[in-house]
PDB file of N, CA, C and O in Angstrom:
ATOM      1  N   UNK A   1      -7.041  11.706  -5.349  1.00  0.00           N
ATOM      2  CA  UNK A   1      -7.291  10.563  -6.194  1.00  0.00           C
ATOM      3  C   UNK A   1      -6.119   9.597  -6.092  1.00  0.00           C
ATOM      4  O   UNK A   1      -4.964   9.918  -5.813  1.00  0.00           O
ATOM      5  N   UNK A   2      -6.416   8.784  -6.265  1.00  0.00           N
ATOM      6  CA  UNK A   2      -5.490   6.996  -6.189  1.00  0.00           C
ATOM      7  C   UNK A   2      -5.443   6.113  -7.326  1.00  0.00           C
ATOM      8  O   UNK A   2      -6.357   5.288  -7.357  1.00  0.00           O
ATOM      9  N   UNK A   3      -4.452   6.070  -8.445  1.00  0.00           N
ATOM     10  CA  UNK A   3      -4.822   5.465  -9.697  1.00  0.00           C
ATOM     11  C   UNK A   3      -4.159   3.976  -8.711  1.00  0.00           C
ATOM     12  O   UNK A   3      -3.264   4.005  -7.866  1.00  0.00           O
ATOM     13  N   UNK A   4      -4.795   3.021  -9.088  1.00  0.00           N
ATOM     14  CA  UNK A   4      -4.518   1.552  -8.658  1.00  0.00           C
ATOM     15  C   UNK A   4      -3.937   0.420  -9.431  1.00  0.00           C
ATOM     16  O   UNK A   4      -4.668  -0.567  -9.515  1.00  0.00           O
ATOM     17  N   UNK A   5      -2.720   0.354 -10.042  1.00  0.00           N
ATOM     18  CA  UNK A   5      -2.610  -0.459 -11.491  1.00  0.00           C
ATOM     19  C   UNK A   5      -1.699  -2.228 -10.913  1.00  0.00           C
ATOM     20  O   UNK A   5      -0.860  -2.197 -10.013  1.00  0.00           O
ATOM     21  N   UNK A   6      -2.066  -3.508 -11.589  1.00  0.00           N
ATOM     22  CA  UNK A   6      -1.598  -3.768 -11.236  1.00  0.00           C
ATOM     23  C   UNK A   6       0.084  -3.912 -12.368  1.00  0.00           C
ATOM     24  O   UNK A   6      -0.002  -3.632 -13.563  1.00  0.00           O
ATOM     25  N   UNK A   7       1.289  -4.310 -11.828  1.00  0.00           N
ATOM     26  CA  UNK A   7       2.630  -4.520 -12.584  1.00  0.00           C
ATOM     27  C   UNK A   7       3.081  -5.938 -12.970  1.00  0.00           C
ATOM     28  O   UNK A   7       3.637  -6.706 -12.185  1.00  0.00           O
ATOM     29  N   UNK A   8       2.826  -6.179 -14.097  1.00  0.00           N
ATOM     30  CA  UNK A   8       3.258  -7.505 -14.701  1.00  0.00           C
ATOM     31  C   UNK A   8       2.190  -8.273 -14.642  1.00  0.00           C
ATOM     32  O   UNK A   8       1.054  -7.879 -14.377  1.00  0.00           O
ATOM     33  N   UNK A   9       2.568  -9.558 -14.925  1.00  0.00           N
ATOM     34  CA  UNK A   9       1.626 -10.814 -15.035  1.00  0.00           C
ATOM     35  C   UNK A   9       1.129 -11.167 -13.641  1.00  0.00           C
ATOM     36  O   UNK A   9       1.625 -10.601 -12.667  1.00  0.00           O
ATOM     37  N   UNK A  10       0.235 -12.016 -13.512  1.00  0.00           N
ATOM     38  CA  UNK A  10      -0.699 -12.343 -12.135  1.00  0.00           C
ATOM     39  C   UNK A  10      -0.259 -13.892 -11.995  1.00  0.00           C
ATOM     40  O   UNK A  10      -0.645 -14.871 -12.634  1.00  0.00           O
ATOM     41  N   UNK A  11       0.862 -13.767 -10.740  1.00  0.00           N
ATOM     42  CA  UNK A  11       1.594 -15.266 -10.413  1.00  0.00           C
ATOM     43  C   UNK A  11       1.118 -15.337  -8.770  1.00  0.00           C
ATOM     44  O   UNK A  11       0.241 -14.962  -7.992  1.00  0.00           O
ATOM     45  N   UNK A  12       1.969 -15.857  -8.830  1.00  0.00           N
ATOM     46  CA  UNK A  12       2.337 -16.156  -7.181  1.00  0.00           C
ATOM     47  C   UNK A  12       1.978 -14.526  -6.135  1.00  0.00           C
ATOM     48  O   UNK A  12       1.328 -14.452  -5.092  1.00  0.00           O
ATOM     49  N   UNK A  13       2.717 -13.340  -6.946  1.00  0.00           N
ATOM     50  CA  UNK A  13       3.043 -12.386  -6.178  1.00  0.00           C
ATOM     51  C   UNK A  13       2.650 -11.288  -6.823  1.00  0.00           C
ATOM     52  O   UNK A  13       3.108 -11.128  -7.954  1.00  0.00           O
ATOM     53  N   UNK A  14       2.098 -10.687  -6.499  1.00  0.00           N
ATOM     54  CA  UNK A  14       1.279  -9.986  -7.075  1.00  0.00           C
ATOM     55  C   UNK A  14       1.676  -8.512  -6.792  1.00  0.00           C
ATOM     56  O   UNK A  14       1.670  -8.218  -5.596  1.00  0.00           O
ATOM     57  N   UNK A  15       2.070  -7.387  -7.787  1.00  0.00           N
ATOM     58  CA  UNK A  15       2.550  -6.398  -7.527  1.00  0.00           C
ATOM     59  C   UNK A  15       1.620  -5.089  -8.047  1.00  0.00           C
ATOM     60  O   UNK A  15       1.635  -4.791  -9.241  1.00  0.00           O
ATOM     61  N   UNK A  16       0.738  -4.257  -6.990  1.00  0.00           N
ATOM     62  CA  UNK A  16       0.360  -2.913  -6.923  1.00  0.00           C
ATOM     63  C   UNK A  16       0.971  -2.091  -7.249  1.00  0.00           C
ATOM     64  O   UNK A  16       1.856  -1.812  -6.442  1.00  0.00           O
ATOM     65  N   UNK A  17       0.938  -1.420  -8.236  1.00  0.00           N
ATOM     66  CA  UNK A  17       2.054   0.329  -8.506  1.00  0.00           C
ATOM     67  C   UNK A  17       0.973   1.490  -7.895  1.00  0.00           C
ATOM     68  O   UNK A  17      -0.041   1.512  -8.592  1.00  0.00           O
ATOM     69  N   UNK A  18       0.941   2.217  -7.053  1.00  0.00           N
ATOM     70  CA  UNK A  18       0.036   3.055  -6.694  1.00  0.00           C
ATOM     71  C   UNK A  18       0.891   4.757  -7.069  1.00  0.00           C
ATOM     72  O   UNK A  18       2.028   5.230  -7.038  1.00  0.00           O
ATOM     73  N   UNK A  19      -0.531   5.200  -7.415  1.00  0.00           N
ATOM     74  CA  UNK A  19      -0.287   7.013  -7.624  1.00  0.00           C
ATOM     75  C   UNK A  19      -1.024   7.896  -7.100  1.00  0.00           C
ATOM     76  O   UNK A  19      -2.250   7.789  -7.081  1.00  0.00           O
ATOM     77  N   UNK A  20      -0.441   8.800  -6.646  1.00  0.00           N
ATOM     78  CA  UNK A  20      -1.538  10.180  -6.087  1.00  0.00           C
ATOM     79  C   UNK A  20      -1.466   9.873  -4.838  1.00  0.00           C
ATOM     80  O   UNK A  20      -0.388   9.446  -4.422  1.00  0.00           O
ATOM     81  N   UNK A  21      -2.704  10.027  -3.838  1.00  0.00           N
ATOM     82  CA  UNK A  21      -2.532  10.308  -2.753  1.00  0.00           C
ATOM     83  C   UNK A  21      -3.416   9.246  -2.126  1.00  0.00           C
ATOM     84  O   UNK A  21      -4.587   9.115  -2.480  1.00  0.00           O
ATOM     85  N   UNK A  22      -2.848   8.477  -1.180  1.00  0.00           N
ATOM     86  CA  UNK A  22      -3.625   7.467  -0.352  1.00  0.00           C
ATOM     87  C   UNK A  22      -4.693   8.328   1.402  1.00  0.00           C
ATOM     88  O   UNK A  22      -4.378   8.255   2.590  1.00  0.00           O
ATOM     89  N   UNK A  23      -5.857   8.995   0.769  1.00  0.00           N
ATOM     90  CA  UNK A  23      -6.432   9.932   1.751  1.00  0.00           C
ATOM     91  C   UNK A  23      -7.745   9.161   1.599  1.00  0.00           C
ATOM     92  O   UNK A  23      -7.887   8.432   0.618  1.00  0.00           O
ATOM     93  N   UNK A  24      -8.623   9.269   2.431  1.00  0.00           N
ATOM     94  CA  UNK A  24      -9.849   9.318   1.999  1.00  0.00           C
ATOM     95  C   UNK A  24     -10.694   8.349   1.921  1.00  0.00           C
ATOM     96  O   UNK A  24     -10.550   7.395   2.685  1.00  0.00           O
ATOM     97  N   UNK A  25     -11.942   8.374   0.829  1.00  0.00           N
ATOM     98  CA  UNK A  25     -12.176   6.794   0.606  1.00  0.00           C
ATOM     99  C   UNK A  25     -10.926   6.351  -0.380  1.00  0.00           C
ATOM    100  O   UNK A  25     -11.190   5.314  -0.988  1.00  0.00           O
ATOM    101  N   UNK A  26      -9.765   6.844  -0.643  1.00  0.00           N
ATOM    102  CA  UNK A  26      -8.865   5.833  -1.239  1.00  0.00           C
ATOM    103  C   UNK A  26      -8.986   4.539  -0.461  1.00  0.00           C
ATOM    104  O   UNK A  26      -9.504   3.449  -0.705  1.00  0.00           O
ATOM    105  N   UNK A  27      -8.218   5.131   0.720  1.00  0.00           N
ATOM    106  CA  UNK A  27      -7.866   3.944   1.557  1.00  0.00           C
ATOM    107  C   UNK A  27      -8.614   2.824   1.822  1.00  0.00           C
ATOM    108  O   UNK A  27      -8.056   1.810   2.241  1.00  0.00           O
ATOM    109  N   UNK A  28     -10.229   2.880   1.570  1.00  0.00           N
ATOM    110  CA  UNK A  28     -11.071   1.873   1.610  1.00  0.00           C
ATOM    111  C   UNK A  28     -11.035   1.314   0.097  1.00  0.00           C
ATOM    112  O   UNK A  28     -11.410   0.165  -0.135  1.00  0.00           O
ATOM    113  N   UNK A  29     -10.624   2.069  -0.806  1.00  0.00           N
ATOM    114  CA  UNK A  29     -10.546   1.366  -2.206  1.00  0.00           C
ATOM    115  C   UNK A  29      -9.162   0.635  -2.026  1.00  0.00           C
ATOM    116  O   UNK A  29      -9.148  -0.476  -2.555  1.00  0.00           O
ATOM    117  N   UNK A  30      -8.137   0.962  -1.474  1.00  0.00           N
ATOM    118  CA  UNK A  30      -6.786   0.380  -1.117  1.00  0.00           C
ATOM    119  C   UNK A  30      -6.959  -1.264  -0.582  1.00  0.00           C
ATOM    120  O   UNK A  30      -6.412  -2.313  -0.923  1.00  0.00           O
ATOM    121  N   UNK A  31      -7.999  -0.918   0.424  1.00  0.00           N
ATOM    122  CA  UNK A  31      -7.565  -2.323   1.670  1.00  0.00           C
ATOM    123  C   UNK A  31      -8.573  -3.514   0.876  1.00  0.00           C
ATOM    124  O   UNK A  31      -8.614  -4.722   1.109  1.00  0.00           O
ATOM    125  N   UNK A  32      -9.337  -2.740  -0.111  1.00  0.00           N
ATOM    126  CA  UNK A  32     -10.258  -3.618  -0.662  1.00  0.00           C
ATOM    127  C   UNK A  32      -9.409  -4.810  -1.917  1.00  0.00           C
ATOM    128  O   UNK A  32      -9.551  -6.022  -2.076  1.00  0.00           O
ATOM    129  N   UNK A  33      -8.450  -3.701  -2.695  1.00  0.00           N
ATOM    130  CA  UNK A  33      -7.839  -4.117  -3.726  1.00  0.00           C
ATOM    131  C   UNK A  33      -7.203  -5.329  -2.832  1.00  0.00           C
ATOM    132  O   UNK A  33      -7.411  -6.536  -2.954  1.00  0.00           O
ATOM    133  N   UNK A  34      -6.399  -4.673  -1.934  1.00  0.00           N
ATOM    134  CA  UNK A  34      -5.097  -5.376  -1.217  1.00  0.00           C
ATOM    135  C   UNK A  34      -5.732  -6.781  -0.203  1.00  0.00           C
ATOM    136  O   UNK A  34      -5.051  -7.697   0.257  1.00  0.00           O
ATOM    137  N   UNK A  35      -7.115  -6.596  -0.068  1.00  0.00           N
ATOM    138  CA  UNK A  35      -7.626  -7.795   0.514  1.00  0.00           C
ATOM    139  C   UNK A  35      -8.072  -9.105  -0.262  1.00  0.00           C
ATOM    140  O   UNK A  35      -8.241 -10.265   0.112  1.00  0.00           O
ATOM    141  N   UNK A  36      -8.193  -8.479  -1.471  1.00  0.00           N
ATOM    142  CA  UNK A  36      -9.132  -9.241  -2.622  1.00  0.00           C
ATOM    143  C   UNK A  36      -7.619  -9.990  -3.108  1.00  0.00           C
ATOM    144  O   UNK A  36      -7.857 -11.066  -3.657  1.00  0.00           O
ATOM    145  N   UNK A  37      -6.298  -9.712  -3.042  1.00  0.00           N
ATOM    146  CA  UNK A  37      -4.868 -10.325  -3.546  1.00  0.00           C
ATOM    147  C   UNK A  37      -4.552 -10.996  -2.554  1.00  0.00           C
ATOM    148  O   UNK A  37      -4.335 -12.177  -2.822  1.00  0.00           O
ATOM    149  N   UNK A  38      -4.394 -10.594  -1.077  1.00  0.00           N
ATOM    150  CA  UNK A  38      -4.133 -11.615   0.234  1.00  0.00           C
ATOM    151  C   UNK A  38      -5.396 -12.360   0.306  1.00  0.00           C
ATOM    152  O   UNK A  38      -5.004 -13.379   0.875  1.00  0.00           O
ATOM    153  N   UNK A  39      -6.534 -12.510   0.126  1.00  0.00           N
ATOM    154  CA  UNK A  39      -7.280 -13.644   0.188  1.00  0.00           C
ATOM    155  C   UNK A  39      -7.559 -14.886  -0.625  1.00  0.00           C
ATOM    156  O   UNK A  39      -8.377 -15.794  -0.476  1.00  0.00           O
ATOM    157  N   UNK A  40      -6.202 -14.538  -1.945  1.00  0.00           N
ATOM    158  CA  UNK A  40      -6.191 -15.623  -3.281  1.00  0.00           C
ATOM    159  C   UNK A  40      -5.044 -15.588  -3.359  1.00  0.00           C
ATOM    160  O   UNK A  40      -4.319 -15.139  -4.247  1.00  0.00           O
ATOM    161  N   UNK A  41      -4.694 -16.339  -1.886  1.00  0.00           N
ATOM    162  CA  UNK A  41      -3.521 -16.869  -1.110  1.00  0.00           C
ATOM    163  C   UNK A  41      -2.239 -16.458  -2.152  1.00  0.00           C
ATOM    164  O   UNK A  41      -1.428 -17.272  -2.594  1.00  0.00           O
ATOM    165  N   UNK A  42      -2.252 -15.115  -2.415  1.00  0.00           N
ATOM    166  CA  UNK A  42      -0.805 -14.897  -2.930  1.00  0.00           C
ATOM    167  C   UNK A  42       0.018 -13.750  -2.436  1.00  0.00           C
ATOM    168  O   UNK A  42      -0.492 -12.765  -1.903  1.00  0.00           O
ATOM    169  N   UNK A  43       0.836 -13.846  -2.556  1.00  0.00           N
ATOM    170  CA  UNK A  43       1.589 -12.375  -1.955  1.00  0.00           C
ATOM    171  C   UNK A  43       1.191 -11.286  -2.197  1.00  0.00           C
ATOM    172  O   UNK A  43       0.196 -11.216  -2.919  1.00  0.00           O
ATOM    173  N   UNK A  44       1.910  -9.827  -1.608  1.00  0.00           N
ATOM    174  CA  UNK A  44       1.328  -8.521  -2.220  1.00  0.00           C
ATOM    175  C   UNK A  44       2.689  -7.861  -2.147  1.00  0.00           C
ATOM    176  O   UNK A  44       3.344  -7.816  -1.105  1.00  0.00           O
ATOM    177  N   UNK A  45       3.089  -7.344  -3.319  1.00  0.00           N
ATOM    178  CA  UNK A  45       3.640  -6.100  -3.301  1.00  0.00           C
ATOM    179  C   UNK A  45       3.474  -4.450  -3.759  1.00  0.00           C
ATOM    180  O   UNK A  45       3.474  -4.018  -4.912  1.00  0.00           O
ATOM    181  N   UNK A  46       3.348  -3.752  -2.617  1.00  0.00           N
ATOM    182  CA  UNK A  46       2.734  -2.530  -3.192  1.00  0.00           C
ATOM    183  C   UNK A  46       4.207  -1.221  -3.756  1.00  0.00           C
ATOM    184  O   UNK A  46       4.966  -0.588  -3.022  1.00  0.00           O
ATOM    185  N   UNK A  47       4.135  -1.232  -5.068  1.00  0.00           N
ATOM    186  CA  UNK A  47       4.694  -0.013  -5.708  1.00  0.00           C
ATOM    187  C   UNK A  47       4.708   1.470  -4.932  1.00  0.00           C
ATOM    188  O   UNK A  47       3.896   2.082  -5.627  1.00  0.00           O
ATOM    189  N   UNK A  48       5.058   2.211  -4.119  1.00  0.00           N
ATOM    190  CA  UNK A  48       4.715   3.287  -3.669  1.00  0.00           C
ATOM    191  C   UNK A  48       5.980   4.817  -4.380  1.00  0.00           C
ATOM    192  O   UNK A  48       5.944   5.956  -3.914  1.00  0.00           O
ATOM    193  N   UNK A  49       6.647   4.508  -5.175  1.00  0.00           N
ATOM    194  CA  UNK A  49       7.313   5.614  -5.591  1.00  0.00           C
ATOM    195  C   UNK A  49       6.733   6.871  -5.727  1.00  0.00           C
ATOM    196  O   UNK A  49       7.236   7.883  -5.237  1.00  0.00           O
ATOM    197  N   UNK A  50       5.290   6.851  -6.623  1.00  0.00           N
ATOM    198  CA  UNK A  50       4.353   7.449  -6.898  1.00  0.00           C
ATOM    199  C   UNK A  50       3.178   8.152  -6.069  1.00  0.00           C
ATOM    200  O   UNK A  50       2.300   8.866  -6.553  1.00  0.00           O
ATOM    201  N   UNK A  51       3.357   7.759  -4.542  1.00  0.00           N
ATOM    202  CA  UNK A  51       2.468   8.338  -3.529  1.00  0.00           C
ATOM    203  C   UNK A  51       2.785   9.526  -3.534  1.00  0.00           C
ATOM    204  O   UNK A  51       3.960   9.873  -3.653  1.00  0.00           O
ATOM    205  N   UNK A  52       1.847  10.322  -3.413  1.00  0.00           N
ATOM    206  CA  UNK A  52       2.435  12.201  -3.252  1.00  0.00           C
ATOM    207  C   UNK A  52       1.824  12.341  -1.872  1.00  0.00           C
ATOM    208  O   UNK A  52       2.425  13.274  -1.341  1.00  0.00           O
ATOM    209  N   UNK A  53       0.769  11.779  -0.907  1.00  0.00           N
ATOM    210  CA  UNK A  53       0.429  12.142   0.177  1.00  0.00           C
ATOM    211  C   UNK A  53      -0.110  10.904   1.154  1.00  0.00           C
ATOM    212  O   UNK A  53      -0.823  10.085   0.574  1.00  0.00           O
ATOM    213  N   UNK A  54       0.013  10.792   1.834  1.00  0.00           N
ATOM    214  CA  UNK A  54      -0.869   9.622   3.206  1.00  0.00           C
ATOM    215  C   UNK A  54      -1.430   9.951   4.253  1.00  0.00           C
ATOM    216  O   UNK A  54      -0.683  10.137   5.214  1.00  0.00           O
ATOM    217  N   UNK A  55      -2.771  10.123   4.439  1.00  0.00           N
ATOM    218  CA  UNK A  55      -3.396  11.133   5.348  1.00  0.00           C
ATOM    219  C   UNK A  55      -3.208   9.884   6.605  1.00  0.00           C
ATOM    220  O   UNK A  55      -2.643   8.828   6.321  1.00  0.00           O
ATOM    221  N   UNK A  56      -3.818  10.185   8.178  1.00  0.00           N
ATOM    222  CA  UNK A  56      -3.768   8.778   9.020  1.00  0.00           C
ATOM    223  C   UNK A  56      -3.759   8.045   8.810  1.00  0.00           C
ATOM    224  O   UNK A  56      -2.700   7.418   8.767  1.00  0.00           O
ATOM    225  N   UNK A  57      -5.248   7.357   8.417  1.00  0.00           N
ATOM    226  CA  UNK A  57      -5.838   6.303   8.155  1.00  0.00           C
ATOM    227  C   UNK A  57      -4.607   5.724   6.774  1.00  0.00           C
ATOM    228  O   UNK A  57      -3.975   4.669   6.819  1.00  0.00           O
ATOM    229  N   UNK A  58      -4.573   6.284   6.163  1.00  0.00           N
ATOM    230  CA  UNK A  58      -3.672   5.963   4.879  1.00  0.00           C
ATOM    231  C   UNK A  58      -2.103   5.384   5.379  1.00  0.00           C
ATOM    232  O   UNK A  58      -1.417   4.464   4.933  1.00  0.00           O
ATOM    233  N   UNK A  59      -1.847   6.448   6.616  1.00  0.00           N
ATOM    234  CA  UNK A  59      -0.566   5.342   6.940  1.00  0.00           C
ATOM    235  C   UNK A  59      -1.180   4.199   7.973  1.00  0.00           C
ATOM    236  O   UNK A  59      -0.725   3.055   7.982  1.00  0.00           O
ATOM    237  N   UNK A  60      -1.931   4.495   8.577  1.00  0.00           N
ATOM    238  CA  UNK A  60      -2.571   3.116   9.662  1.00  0.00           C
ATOM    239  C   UNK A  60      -2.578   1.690   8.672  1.00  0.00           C
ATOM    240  O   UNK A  60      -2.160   0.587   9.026  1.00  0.00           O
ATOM    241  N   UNK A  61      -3.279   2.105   7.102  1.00  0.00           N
ATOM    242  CA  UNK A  61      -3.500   0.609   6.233  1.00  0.00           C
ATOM    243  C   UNK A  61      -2.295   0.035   6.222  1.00  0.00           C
ATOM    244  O   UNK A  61      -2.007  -1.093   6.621  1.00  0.00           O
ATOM    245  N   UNK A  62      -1.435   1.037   5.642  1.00  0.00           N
ATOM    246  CA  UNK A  62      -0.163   0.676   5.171  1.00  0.00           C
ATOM    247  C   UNK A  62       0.685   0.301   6.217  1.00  0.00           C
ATOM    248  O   UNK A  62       1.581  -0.337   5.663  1.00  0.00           O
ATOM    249  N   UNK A  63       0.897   0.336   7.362  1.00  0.00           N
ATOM    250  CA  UNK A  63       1.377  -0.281   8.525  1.00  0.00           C
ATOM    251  C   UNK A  63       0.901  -1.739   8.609  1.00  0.00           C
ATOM    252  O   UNK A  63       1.519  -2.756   8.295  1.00  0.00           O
ATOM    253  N   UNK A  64      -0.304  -1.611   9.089  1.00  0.00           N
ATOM    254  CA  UNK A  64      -1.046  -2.877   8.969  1.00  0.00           C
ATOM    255  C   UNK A  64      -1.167  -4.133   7.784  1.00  0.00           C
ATOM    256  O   UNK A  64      -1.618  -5.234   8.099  1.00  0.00           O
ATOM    257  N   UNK A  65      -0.760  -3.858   6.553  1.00  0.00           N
ATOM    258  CA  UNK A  65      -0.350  -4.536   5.328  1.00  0.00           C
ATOM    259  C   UNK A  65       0.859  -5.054   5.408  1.00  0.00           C
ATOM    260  O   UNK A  65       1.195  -6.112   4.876  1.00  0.00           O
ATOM    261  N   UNK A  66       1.819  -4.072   6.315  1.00  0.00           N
ATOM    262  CA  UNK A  66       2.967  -4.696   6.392  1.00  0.00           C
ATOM    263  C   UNK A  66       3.465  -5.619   6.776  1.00  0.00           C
ATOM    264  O   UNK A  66       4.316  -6.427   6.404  1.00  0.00           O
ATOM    265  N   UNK A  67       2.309  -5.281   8.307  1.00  0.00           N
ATOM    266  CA  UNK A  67       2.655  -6.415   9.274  1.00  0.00           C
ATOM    267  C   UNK A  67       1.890  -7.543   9.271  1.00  0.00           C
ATOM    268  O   UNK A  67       1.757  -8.445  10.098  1.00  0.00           O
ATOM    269  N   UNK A  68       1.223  -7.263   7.787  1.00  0.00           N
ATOM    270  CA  UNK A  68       0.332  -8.824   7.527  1.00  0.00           C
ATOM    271  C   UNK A  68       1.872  -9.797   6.279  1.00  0.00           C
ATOM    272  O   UNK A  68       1.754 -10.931   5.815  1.00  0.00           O
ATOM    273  N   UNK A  69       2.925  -8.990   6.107  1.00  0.00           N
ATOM    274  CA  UNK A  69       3.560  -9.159   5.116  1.00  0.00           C
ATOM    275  C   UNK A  69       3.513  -8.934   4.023  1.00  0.00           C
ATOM    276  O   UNK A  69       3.865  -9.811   3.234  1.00  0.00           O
ATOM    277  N   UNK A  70       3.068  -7.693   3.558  1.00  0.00           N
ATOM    278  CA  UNK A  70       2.931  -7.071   2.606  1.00  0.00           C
ATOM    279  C   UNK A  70       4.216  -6.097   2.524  1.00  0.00           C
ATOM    280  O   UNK A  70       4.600  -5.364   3.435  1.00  0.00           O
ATOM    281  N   UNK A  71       4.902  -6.261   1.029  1.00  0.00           N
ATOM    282  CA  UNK A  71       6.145  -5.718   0.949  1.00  0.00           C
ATOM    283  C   UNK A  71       5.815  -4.208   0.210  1.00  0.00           C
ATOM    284  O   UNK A  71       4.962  -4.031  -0.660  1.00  0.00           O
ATOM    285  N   UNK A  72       6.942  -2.912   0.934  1.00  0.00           N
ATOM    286  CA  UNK A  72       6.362  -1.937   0.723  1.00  0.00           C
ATOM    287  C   UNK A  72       7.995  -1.477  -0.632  1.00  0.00           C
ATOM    288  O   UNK A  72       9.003  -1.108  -0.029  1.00  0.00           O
ATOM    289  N   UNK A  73       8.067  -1.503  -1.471  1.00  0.00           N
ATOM    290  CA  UNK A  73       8.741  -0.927  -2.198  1.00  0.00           C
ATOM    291  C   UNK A  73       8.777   0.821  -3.004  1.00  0.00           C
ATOM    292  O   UNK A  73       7.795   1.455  -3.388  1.00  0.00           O
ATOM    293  N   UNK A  74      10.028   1.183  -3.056  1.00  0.00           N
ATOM    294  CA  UNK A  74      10.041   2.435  -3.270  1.00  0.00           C
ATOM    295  C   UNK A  74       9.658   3.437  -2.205  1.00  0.00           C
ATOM    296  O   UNK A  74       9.365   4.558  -2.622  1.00  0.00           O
ATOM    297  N   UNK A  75       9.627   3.304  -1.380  1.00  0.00           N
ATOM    298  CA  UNK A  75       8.549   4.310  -0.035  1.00  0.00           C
ATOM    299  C   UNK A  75       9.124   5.718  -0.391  1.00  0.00           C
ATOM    300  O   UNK A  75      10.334   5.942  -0.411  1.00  0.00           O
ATOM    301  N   UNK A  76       8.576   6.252  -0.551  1.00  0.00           N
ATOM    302  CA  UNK A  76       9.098   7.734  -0.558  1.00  0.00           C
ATOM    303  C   UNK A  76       9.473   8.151   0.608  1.00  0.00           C
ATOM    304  O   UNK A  76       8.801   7.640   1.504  1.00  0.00           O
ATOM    305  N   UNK A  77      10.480   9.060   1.061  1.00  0.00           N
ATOM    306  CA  UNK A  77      10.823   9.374   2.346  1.00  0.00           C
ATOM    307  C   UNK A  77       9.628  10.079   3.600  1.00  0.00           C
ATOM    308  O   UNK A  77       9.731   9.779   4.790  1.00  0.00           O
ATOM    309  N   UNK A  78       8.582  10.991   3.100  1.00  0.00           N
ATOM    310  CA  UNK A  78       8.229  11.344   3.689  1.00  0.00           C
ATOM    311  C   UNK A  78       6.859  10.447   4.336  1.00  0.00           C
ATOM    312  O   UNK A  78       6.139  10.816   5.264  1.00  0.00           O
ATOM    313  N   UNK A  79       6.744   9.123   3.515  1.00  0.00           N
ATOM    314  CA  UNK A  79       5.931   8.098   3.760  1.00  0.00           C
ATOM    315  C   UNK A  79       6.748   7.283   4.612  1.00  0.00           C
ATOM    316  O   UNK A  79       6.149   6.727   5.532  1.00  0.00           O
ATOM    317  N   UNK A  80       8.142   7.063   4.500  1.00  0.00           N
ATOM    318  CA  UNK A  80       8.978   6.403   5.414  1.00  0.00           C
ATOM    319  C   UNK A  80       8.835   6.804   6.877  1.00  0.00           C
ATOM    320  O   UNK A  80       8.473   6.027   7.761  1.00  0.00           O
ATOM    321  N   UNK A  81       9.052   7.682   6.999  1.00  0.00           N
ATOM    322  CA  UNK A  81       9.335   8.597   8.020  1.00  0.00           C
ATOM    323  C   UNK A  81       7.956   8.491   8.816  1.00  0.00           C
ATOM    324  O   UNK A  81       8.234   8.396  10.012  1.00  0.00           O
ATOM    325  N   UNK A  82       6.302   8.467   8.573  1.00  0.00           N
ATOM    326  CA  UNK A  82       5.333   8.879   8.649  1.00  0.00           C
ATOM    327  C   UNK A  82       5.201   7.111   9.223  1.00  0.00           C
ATOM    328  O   UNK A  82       4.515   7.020  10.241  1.00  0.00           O
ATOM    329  N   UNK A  83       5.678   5.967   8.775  1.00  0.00           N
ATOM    330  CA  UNK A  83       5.257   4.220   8.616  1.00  0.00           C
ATOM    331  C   UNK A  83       5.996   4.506  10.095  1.00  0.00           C
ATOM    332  O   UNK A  83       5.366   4.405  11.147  1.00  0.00           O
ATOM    333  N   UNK A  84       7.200   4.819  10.047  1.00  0.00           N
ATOM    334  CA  UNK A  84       8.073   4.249  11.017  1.00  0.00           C
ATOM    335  C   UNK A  84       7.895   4.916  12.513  1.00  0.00           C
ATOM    336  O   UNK A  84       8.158   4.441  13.618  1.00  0.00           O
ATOM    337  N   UNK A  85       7.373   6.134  12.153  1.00  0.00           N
ATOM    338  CA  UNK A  85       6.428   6.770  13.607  1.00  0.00           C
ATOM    339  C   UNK A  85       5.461   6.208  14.221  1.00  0.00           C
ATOM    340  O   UNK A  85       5.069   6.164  15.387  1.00  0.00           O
ATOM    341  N   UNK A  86       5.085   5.712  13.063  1.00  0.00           N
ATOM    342  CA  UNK A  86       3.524   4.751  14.109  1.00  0.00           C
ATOM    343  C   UNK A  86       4.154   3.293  14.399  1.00  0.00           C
ATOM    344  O   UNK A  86       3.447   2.496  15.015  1.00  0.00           O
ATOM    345  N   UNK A  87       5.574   2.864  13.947  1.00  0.00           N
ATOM    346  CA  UNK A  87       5.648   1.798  14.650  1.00  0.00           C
ATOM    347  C   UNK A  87       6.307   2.007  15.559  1.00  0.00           C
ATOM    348  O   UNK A  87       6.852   0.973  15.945  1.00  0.00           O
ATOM    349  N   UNK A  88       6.667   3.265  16.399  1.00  0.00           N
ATOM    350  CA  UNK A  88       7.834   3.473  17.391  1.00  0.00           C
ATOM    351  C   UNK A  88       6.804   4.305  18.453  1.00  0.00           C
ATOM    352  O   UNK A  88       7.227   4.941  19.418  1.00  0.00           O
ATOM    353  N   UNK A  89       5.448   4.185  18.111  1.00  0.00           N
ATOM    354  CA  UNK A  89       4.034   4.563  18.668  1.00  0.00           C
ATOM    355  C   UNK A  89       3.373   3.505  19.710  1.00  0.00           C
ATOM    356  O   UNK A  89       2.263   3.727  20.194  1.00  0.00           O
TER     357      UNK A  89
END
């Protein structure tokens, strides 16, 4: 499961806190949230302290968010480690 919240007021930049595990149909509930904020031309920042797991596909989004400019804060190490393999891929 993937709780999806957003953090603070709705400006310019818009900040995701995510929890649990990005597996599954998360990730289609993920790219949906995260498309519906980059298409009302505002920034995205996604919260990730709180990830406990990222199956493929889950790090494939999150790569791909990045490199749309989507800022990844808090990464947990073993999500670090997992982003930075597929960009040295």
């Amino acid at each position: 499961m993937l709780k999806i919240s957003q953090i603070g007021p709705d400006t310019r930049t818009v900040t995701l806190r995510l929890e649990g595990r990005i597996v599954g149909p998360w990730v289609a509930e993920l790219q949906h949230s995260c498309q519906g904020v980059l298409t009302g031309d505002r920034s995205l920042t996604l919260h990730l302290a709180d990830v406990e797991f990222m199956d493929a596909p889950g790090v494939a989004l999150l790569s791909n968010l990045r490199a749309r400019g989507v800022s990844l804060l808090y990464c947990p190490p073993f999500a670090a480690e997992q982003l930075k393999a597929i960009a040295n891929s």
